[in-house]
C-alpha positions in Angstrom: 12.3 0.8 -35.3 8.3 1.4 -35.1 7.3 4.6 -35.1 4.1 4.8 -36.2 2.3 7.2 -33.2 -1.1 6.4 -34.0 -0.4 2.7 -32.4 0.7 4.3 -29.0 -2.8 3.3 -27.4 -2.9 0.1 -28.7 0.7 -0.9 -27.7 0.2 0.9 -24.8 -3.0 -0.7 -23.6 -1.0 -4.1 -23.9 0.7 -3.2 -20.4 -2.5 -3.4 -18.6 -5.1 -5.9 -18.2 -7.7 -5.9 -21.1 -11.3 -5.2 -20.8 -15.0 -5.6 -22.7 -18.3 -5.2 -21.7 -20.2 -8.2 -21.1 -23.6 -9.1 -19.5 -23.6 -10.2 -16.4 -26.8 -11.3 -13.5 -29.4 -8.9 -12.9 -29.0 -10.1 -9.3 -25.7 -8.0 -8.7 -27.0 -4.9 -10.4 -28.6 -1.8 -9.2 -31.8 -1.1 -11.9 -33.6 2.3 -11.8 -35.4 3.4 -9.1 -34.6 0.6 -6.9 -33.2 1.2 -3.2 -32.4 4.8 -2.0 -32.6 7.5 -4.6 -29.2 8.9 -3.7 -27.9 9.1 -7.2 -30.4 9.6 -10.4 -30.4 7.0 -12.6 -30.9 4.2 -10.0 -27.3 4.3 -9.0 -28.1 2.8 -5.4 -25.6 2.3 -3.5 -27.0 0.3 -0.4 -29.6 -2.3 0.0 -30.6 -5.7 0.6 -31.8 -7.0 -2.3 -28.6 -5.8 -4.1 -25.8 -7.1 -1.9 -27.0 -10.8 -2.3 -27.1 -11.9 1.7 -28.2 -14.8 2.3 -28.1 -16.9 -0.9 -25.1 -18.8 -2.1 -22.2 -16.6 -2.7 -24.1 -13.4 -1.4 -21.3 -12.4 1.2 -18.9 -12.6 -1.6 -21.0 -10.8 -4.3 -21.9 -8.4 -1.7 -18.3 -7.2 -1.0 -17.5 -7.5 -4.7 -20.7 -5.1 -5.4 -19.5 -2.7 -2.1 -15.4 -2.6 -4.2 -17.7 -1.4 -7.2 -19.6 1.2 -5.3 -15.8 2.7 -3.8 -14.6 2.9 -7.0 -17.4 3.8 -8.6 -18.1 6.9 -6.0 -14.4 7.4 -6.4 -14.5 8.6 -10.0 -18.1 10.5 -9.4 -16.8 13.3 -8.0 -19.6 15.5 -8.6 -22.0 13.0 -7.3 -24.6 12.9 -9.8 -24.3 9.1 -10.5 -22.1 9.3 -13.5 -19.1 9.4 -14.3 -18.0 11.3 -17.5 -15.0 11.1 -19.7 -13.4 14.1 -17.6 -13.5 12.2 -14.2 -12.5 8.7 -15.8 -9.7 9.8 -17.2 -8.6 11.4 -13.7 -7.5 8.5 -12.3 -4.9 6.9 -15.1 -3.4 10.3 -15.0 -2.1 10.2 -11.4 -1.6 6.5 -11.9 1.3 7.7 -14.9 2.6 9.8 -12.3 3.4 6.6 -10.0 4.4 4.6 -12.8 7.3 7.1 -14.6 8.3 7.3 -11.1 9.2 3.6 -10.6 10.0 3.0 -13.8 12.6 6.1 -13.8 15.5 4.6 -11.5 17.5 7.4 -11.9 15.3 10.7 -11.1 16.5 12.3 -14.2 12.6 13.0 -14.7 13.1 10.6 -18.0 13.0 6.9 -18.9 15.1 5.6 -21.1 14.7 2.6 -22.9 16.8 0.8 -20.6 15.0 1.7 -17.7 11.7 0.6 -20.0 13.0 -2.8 -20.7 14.4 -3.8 -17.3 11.0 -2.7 -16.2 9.4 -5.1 -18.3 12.2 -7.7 -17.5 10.9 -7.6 -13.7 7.3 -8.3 -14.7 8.8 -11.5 -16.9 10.6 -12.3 -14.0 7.8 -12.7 -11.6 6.7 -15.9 -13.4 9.4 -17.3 -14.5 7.8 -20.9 -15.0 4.8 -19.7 -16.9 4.5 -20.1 -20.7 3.0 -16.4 -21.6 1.9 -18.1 -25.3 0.8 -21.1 -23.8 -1.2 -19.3 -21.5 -2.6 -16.6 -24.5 -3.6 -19.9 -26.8 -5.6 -21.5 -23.9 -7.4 -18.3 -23.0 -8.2 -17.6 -26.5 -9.3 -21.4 -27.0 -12.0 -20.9 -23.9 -12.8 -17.7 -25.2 -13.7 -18.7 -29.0 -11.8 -15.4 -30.0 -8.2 -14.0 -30.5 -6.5 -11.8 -28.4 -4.8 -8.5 -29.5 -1.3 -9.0 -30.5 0.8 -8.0 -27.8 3.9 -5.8 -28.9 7.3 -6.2 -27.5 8.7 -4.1 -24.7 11.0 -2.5 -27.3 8.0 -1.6 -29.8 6.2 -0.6 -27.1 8.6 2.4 -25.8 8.8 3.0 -29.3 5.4 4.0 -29.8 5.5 6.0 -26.0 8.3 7.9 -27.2 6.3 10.5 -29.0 8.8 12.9 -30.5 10.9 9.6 -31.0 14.0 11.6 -29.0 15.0 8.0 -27.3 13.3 8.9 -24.2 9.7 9.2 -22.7 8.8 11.8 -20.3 5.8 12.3 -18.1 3.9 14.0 -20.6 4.5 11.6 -23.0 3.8 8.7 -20.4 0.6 10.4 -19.2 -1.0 10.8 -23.0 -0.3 7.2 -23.8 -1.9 6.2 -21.0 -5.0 8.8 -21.1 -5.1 7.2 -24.9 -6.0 4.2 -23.2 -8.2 5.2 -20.8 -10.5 6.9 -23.4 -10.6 3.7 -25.2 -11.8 1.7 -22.0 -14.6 4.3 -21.5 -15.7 4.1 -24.5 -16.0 0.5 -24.1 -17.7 0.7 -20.8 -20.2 3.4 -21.9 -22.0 0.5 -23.6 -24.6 3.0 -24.4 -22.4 5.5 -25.7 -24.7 8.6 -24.2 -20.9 9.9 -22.8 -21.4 8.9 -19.5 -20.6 5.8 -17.4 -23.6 4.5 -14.5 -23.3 2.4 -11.9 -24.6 -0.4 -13.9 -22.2 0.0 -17.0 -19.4 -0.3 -14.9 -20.6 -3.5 -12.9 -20.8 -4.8 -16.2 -17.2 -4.7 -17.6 -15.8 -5.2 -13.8 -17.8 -8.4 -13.7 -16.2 -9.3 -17.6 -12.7 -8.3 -16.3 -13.3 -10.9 -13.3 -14.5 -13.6 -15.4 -11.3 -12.9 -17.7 -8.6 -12.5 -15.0 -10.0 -16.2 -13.6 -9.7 -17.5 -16.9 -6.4 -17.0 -17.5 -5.8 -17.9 -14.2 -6.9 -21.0 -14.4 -5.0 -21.4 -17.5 -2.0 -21.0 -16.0 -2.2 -23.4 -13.0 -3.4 -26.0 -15.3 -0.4 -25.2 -17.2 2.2 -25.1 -14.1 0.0 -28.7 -12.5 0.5 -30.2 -16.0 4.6 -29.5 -15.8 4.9 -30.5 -12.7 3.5 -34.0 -13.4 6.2 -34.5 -16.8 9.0 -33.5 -14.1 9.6 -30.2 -15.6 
């Protein structure tokens, strides 16, 4: 049985998508001092020149740059055009709240580690056709660099289940998946100042994108190659 707690936000952080900060155009970006001065920094949040209209692609990099600026204003809730650790870390701590609740079948206000693992089951089951190592290899081949190991379900409640009593509770959800969180901002801070701008996050959305298409196209590729062998 693993045990050792110090993996919890690594194990845990294999349950949601993985993210690093990459560069991306200048184009989609708000710089400093550009458009209205409505949050320091250059964190405009309207504008021409930013949405992209009327160049190939705009309309689409304009709504992708508007679902930025929601979630961006989202977690600013002081409105000063950054977001700190405090306000980042907001967010994954009512998302624990909805997962323990789906996850915990039967109310008893804990998850046990049968309720974990047909949890995990259901996500298996949604692609049942797709080869989850095939898929890994290809997107580490286009990427030029290895992926983090991804635990099993069993090692994973294992590491959740903090005072290792065969059960994770709310609490113990919500750290692991602060953990987590702490370890994307830090990422996304790219200039680790201990704040998160406007820009920063366009960044590591834009890398998330770019990774999420990946491994989507890994996978129909994968699915179009097995249906022409008859599989």
């Amino acid at each position: 049985m693993f045990s050792t707690k110090s993996q919890a936000p690594l194990v845990f952080a294999m349950i949601v998508t993985f993210t690093t900060a990459t560069a991306v155009s200048s184009a989609v970006l708000a710089r400093p001092g550009e458009g209205p001065s409505g949050h320091p920094g250059g964190a405009s949040h309207q504008g021409p020149g930013l949405m992209g209209r009327g160049q190939p692609g705009g309309e689409e990099r304009g709504n992708r740059r508007l679902r930025i600026n929601h979630l961006f204003d989202s977690m600013d809730t002081n409105d000063d055009g950054l977001v700190t650790l405090d306000e980042f870390l907001a967010k994954p701590a009512e998302k624990a709240a909805k997962l323990f609740d789906r996850i915990d079948t039967d109310d008893d206000r804990l998850i046990s580690e049968a309720e974990f693992l047909a949890a995990a089951e259901l996500r298996r089951e949604r692609h049942p056709d797709v080869d989850r190592d095939a898929v890994r290899t290809c997107v580490e081949e286009q990427l030029g660099e290895a992926l983090p190991e991804r635990p099993d379900p069993e090692t994973r409640f294992d590491a959740i289940d903090a005072n290792d009593d065969g059960f994770i509770d709310l609490e113990e959800l919500t750290a692991a998946k602060t953990e987590v969180a702490a370890g994307k901002f830090a990422v996304v801070d790219a200039d680790s100042d201990g704040a998160i701008t406007l820009e920063e996050l366009a960044v590591s959305m834009q890398d998330q994108r770019e990774r999420r298409e990946l491994a989507r196209t890994c996978v129909e590729e994968q699915l179009e190659e097995a249906s022409l062998l008859g599989e």
